[in-house]
N, C-alpha and C positions, 0 to 999 in steps of 0.2 A: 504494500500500500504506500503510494505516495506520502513523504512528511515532508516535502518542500515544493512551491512554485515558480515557474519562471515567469516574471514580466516585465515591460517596457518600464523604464526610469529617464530622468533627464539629469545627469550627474553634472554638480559642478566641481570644479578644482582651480581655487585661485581665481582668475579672470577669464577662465575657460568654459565651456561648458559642452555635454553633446550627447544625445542618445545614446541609450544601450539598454542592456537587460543586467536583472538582478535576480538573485533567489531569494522568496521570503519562507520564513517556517509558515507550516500550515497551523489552522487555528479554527475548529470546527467544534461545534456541540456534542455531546453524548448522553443521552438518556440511560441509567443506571436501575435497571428492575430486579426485585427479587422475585420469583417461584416458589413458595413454602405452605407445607401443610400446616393447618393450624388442628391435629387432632379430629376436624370433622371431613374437610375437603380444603383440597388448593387452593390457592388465589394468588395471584400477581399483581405485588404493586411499587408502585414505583419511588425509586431509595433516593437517587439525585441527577442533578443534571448540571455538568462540569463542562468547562471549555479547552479541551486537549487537543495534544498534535495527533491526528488519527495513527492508528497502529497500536497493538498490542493492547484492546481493550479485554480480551479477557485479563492479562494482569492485572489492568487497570481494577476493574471491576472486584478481581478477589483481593487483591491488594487494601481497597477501598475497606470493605468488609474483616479484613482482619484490623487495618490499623484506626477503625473506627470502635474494636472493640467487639462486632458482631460476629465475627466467627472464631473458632481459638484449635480448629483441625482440617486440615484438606479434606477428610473423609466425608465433612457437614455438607461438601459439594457433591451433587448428582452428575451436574453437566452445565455446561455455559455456552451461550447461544449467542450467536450476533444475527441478530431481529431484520435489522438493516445496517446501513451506514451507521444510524447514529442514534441506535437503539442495541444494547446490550442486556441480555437474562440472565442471571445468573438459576440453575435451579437446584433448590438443594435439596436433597435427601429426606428420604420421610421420616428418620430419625432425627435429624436437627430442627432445635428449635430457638424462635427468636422470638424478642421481644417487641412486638411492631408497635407498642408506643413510641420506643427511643427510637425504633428507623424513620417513625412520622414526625421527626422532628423538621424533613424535610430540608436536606442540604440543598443551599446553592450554592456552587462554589466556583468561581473566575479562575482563569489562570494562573492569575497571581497569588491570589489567598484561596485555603483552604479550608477555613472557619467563618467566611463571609455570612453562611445559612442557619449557623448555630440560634436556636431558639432563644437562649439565655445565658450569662457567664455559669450556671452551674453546668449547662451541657459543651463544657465546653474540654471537660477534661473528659477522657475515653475512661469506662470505668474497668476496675481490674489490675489495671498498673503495676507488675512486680517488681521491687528493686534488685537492681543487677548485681550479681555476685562478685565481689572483688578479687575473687583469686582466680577465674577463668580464663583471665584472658592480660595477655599483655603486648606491646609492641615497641620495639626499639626510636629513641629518640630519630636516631639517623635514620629510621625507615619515613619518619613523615614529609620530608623535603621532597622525595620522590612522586611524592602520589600523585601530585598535581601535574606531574610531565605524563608520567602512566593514565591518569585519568584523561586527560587530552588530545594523546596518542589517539584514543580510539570514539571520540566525539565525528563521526564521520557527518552527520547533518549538520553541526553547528560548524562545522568548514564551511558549506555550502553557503549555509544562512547567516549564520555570527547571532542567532537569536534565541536558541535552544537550551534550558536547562539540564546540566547533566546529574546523573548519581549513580553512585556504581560503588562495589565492595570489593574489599581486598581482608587477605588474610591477616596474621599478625607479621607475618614477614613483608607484607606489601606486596604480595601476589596477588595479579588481577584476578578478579572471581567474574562480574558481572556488569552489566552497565546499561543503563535506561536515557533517552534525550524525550524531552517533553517542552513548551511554551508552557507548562506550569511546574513549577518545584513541587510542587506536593502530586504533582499527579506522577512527575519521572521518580521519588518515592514509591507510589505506590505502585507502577509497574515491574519497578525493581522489587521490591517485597512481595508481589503478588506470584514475581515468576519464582522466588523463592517457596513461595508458601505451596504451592500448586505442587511441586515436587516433591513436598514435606521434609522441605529443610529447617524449619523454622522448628523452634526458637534458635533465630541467627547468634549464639554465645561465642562463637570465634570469628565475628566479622566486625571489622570497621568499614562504618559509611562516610562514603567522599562524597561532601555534597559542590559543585564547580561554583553556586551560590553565597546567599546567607545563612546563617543557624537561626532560624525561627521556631516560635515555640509547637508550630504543629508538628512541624519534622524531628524534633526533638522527641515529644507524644509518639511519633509513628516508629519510631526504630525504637522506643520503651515495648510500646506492644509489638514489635518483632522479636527483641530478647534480645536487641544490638548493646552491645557496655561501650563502645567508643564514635565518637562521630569529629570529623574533621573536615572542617570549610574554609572555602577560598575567603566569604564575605566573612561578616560580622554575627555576633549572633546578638538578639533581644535581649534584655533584661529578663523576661519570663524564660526562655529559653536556658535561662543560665539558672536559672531555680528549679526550673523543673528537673534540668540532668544533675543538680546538687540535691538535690530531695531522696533522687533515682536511683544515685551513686552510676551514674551517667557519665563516662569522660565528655568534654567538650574543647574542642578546638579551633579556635576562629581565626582570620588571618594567615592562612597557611600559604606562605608567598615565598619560598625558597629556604634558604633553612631559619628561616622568620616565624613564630609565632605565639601564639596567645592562649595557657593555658588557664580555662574557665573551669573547672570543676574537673578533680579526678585525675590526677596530677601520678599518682601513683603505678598506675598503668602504665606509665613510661619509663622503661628502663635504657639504661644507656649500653652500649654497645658489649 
């Protein structure tokens, strides 16, 4: 599936100017349904509707559902359907069950943010939260300079376009595992989590998440309910962001620009060579 456009541009440079073409990311809706019995008969209805770069909507979809806190097993999935374009179902299993008050909370969620739809600041935390184990996991100081050439290397859309958010996971040595591009952070989160989950890898306890963005507090939320203990980003992270992975026993890493950076919670996890 297409995730980038070609079109006509009029480029200036200096005193110059002159047609040509450009790539842009693509930037399209997606309707998010569930399938579930509730005990009498099925019904289908609908969970959110996000604005992603098409592709990998089934990630997207289970991703969504685990790091929203709704699902906590691959098995709770039957099957996952693309409806159309820009309708996905997830169906799940006639043993799982869900609590469709908190699904009709009714997400709406842009690109950019991923709590745009939350009904209220209590639904704003995913519930269930486990704190991450301190002795599972650790990673060398000098492995983190690396990530960010590693994580770039293989951004093949955002060459294209320069508009793309990346996320992708490495091990504690800094070996590439995975990698997701999306026009929205939280949604290239959740395809990267979702393609996780779908395999039954999760709970992610030996990965660090690269996010090529900011540390905000949903993505911070989303790799808690994947079972991630370390996350490390090019931008900055929130004020909430930084309490939430200090609450979590959550590493956090912001600022990660060469062998440059910021550690926000979780300091421990890092051993030096």
């Amino acid at each position: 599936m297409p995730q980038s456009r070609e079109i006509a541009i009029t480029r200036f440079d200096g005193h110059t100017s002159g047609d040509t073409r450009d790539c842009v990311a693509l930037e399209e809706p997606v309707e998010i349904r569930v399938d579930a019995f509730d005990g009498a008969e099925r019904g289908t209805r609908s969970l959110s509707i996000t604005m992603r770069t098409p592709g990998q909507d089934h990630e997207l979809a289970a991703g969504f559902l685990l790091t929203e806190g709704l699902l906590h097993h691959p098995h709770e999935i039957g099957s996952i359907t693309q409806d159309t374009d820009d309708v996905v179902t997830v169906h799940l299993a006639d043993h799982a069950r869900v609590a469709w008050p908190t699904m009709e909370r009714h997400f709406y969620a842009t690109s950019s943010c991923g709590v745009c739809g939350k009904s209220s600041l209590d639904a704003l935390e995913v519930p269930g939260l486990q704190r991450i184990a301190r002795d599972r996991f650790s990673c060398r100081v000098q492995t983190v300079p690396l990530l960010s050439d590693r994580l770039r290397a293989r951004q093949s859309v955002f060459d294209q376009t320069g508009g793309l958010h990346a996320a992708a996971l490495f091990d504690g040595d800094g070996e590439f595992v995975d990698i997701r591009e999306d026009v929205g952070r939280h949604n290239a989160v959740d395809k990267l989590l979702g393609a996780q989950f779908l395999k039954g890898c999760t709970p992610l306890a030996d990965r660090l998440l690269f996010l090529s963005g900011r540390a905000s507090f949903e993505l911070v939320q989303k790799a808690l309910a994947a079972g991630i203990p370390m996350i490390a980003a090019v931008g900055a992270p929130s004020s909430l962001a930084v309490e939430l992975a200090q609450r979590f026993d959550l590493t956090l890493l912001g600022f990660v620009r060469g062998a440059r950076f910021n550690v926000y919670s979780g300091a421990w996890r890092l051993r030096e060579a």
